[in-house]
N, C-alpha and C positions, 0 to 999 in steps of 0.2 A: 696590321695597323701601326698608326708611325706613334713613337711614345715621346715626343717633341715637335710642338708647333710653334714659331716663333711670330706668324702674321696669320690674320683670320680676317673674316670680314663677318660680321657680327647685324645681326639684323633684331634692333629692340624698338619695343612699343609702351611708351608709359601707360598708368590707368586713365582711362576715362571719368570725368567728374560726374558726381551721382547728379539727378534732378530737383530740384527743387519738386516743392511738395504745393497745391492749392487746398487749401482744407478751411471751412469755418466751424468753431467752436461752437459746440451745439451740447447741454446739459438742461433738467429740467428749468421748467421755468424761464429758462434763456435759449432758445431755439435760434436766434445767431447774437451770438455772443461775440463775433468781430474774427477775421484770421486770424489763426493759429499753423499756417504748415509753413513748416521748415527745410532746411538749407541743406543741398546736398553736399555728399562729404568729398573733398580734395582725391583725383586719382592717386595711384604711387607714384615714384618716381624712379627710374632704373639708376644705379649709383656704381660706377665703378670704383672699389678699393683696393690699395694696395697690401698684400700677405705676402709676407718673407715664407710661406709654407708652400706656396705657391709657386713652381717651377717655369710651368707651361702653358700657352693656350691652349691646349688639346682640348681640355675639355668643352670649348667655345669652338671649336673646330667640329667636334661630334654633334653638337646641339645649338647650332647658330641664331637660332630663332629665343627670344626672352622677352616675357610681356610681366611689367608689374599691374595690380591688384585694380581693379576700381571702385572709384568708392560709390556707397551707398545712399538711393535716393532718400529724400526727407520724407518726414509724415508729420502726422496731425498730432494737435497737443502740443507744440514746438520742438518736437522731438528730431533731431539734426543728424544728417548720413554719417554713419562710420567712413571715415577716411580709408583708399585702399591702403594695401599694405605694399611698401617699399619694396625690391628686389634691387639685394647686394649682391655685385658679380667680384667675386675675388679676383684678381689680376695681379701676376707678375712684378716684383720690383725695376723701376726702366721702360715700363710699359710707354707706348704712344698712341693716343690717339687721336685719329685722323679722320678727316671727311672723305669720301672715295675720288677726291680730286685732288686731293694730294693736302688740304687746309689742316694744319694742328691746330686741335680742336684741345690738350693738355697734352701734358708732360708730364707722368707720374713715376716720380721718383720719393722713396723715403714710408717706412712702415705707418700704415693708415691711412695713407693721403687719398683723396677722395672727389671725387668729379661729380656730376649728378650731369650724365651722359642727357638724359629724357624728361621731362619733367613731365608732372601728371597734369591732367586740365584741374581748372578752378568746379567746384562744386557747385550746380545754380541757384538761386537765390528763391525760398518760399515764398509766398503772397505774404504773410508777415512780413517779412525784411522787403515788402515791395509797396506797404500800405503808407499813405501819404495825407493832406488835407483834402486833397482831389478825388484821389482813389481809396475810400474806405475800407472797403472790404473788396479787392483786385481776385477775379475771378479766373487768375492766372498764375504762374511759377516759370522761371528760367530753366533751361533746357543745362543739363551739366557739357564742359567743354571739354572733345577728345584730347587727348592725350598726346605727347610729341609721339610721333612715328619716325625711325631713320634708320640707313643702314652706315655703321661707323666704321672702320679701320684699324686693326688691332696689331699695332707692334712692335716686338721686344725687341730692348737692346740691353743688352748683359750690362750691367753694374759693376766695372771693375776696374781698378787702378793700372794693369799692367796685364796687357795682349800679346798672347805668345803667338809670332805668324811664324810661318814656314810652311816649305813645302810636305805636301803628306808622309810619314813616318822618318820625318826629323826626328821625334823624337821629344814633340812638346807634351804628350798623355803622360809619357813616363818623367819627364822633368816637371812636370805639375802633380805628380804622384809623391816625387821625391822632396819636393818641396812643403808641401802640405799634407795634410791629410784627405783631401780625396783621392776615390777610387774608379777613375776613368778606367774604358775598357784598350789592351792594348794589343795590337798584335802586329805582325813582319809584313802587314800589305798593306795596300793604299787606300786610304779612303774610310779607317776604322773607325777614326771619329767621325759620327754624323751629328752630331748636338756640341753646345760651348759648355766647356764644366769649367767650374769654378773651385777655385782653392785658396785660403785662406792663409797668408805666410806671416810669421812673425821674427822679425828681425830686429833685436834690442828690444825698444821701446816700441819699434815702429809695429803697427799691425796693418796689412794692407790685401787686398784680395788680386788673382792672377785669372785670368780665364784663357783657357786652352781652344784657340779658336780652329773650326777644323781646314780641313790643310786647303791651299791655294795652291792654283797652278796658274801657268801662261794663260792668260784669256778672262780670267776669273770676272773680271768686271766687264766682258761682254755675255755673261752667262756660264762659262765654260765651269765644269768642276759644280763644286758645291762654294766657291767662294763669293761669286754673288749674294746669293741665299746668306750667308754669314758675314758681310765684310761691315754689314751694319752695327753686329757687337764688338766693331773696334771702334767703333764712334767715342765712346765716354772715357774710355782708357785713355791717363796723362801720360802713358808710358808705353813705348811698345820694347818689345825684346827678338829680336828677328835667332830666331832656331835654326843653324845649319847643319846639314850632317854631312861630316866628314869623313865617315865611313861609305857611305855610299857605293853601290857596286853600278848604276843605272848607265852608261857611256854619255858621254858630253857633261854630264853635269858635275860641277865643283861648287864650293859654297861663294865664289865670287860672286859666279852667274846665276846661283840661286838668289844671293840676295838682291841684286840687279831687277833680275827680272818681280821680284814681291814686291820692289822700289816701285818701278814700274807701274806695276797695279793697282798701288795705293794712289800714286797721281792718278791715275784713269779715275779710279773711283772719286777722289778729288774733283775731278773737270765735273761729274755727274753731279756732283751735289757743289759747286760754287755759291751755289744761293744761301746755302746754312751759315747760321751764325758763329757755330762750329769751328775750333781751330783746325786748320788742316793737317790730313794724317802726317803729308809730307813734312810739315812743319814740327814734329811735335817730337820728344828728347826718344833716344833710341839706344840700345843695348845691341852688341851681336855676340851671342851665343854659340863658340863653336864645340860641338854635342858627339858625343861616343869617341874620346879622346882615350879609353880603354882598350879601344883596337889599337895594335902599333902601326898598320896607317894609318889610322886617323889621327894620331899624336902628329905626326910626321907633317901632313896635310896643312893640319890644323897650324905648326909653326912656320911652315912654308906661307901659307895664306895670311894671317896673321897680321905683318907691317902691312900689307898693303890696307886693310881697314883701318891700320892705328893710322895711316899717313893722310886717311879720311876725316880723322878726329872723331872718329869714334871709337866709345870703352869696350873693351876685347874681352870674354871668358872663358878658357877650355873647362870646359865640364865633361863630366860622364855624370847620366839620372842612373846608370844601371849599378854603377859603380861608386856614386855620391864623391865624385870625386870634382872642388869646385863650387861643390851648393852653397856653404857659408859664404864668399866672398860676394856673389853672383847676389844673394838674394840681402848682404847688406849695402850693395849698389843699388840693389829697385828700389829698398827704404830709403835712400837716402834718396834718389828722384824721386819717388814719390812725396818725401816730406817738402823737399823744395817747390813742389807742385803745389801742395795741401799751402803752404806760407806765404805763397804769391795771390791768393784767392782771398779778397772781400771778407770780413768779419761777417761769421753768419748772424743774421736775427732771429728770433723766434718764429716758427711758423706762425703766420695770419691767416685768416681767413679773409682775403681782399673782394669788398661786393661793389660789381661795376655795374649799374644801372645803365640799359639803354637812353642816350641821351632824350630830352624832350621838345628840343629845340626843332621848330621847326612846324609848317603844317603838320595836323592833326587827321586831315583827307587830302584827297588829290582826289580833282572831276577832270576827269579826262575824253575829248568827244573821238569815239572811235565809227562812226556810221550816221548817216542820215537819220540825223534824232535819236541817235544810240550814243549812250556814256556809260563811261566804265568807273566807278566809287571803288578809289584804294585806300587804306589806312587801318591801323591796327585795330579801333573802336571801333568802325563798322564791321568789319570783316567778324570780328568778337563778337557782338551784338546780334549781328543776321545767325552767328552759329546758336545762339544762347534762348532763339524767339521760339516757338512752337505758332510753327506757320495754320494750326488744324485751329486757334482758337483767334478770336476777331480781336478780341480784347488785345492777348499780348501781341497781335499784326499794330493794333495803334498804338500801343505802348513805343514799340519798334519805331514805330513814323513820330511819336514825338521827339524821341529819343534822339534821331537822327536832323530833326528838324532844329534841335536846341545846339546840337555839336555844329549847324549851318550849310549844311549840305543843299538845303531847301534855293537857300541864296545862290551858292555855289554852283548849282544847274543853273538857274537863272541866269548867272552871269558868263555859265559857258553856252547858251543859246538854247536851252531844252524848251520846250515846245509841249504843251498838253497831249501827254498820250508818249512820250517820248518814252523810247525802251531805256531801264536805269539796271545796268547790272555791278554790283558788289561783290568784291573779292578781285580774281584771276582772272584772266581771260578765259584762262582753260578751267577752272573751276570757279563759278560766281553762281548768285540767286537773281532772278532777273522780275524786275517789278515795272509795272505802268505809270509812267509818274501823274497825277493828277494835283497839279498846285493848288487848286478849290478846296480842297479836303479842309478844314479846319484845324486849328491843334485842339485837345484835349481840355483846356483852358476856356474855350467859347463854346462848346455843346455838351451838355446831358448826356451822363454815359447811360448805355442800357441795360438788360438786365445782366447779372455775374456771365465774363464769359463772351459778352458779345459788344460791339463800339458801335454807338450809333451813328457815324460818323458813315461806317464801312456798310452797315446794312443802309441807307436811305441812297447814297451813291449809285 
């Protein structure tokens, strides 16, 4: 089993709200004493946050499926549902998440930060909270509203100032070894890193973190290698530091045409994501690294190859990680691009908690005639309302038709051509409730209700 996942697809379901309660208040002496049932309680809501303890999505890999709590229906006495219970999903620092069509849905970067992926339904409303001048004692309760249902997009990109690329056993595990204290795994064949590790370096004042990304080859941004899978945790990185090995025994290859060809791949991967707001890799300050200058060819190499980058205008470093030979200058060069990078960025503010309300402007329904006497009712109210009625009792069915007659829907057929008997379906096309429209029905207002429970309105029709 893989001990690193960097993308998952994550399939959550918030709670569903509890039901409202119908109850009337019944003690001696007062055998209806007026409603008393109460308000179901709010479902949970799924919450993505961010844990610096937190490495990987593996574990959302193994158990992709996460439903938070529902809450609990009302009862009598005004006694009001327990709210479910929230489900917090730890996630990665750098995390994204995404709709499976590619839409950022947040960008969670920085310890705590926090999304609320799912939200739970509203809890429905007892016949207390439904009793009016009209309706006394309402022989009915709201239905609680399910819960968001969705499958999201999970995935990390490494959190770090300064991305070691190069080809595989350059030589970047052991110079991020030498450089900080972690303890990536290392050894003389290709392909040993499968995960990005991260190392922490301090230089002066400056403190700034490296991630060791694993190695790239020719093709990488058509899939080849493992560098597709990884070329996304050089995204955040203000720095890159290109690692060549001069030591090399492989035939054809020298660290010109190594760095060439990483050039290379960084524009492809460039061309694939143009759309991002992202600076691009090509564009962004660069370092090269030339690594195991403890061999006496690689020394040699190393000075041989050497002008031809500085005549590129790029800063030059013979290092050896095995022989620390190099590291102080090298790693007060990243602090110093990195600090220029940290000085050129926006003064931060305080995190906010910024709430963007969907707008209001605008119809409230949309009657649309999709067939011979057939309309289709879109809009957030009805669609809410038809989910919240309890179609088994008569009462809340007129409740529903008042309801819907007051938001103007009644009008709104009428003026798109509905016809007595016309089929009226609400919601979707592909999921709606479908009613018989009869505009004779009366409102609420002009007839005698009947007993709790039943509209006279619906029984004499």
């Amino acid at each position: 089993m893989a001990d690193f996942v960097d993308r998952v697809v994550l399939h959550i379901a918030a709670g569903n709200g509890g039901h409202g309660c119908a109850s009337v208040h019944r003690e001696k002496f007062k055998p209806l004493g007026g409603p008393d049932g109460a308000n179901g309680g709010r479902g949970g809501d799924v919450i993505l946050e961010v844990d610096s303890n937190t490495s990987s999505l593996l574990e959302y890999h193994r158990r992709p499926h996460r439903k938070a709590g529902n809450g609990k229906p009302g009862a009598g006495s005004l006694r009001n549902g327990a709210n479910g219970d929230d489900i917090v999903l730890k996630v990665p620092n750098g995390t994204v998440v995404k709709t499976q069509r590619g839409d950022v849905l947040a960008d969670l970067v920085g310890e705590g930060t926090r999304f609320v992926a799912a939200e739970g339904g509203h809890g429905g409303l007892g016949n207390a909270a439904l009793a009016s001048a009209k309706r006394k004692a309402p022989g009915f309760a709201l239905l609680g509203e399910p819960g968001d249902a969705l499958d999201v997009v999970l995935e990390l990109k490494t959190v770090a100032d300064v991305a070691l690329v190069g080809f595989p056993s350059a030589g970047k595990s052991s110079l991020i070894a030498a450089l900080s204290a972690a303890k990536p795994k290392i050894a003389d064949y290709p392909f040993t890193t499968l995960v990005p590790n991260l190392g922490v370096v301090s230089a002066g004042e400056t403190v700034f973190t490296v991630a060791d990304v694993p190695g790239l080859i020719e093709g990488a941004s058509q899939g080849k290698g493992l560098g597709l899978e990884f070329l996304r945790h050089i995204e955040r990185s203000s720095t890159l530091a290109h690692v060549l090995d001069c030591a090399t025994l492989e035939p054809g290859r020298d660290p010109i045409s190594d760095f060439d060809i990483i050039e290379r791949e960084l524009a492809a991967y460039d061309e694939l994501f143009a759309g991002d707001d992202t600076v691009a890799l090509g564009e962004r300050p660069r370092v090269v690294v030339l690594n195991k200058v403890d061999v006496p060819d690689g020394k040699d190499l190393a000075e041989i190859v050497r002008p031809e980058f500085e005549a590129r205008g790029l800063r030059v470093f013979e290092v050896s990680a095995a022989a620390h030979i190099g590291l102080r200058e090298l790693s007060f060069a990243m602090a110093e691009m990195v600090s220029a990078h940290r000085a050129s960025l926006p003064a931060q503010e305080p995190t906010r908690l910024v709430l963007r309300p969907a707008p209001v402007a605008g119809p409230e329904f949309e009657v649309r005639k999709v067939g011979d006497n057939e309309f289709l009712v879109t809009g957030t109210k009805p669609v809410r309302w038809v989910r919240q009625t309890d179609f088994q009792n008569e009462e809340a069915v007129g409740y529903l038709a008042d309801r819907l007659n007051r938001l103007g829907i009644e009008d709104g057929l009428r003026q798109a051509g509905a016809q007595d008997g016309a089929t009226v379906m609400i919601g979707s096309e592909d999921e709606s409730v479908v009613f018989d429209w009869h505009p004779d029905i009366a409102s609420s207002g002009e007839v005698n209700m009947g007993p709790r429970g039943t509209d006279q309105r619906l029984s004499d029709w």
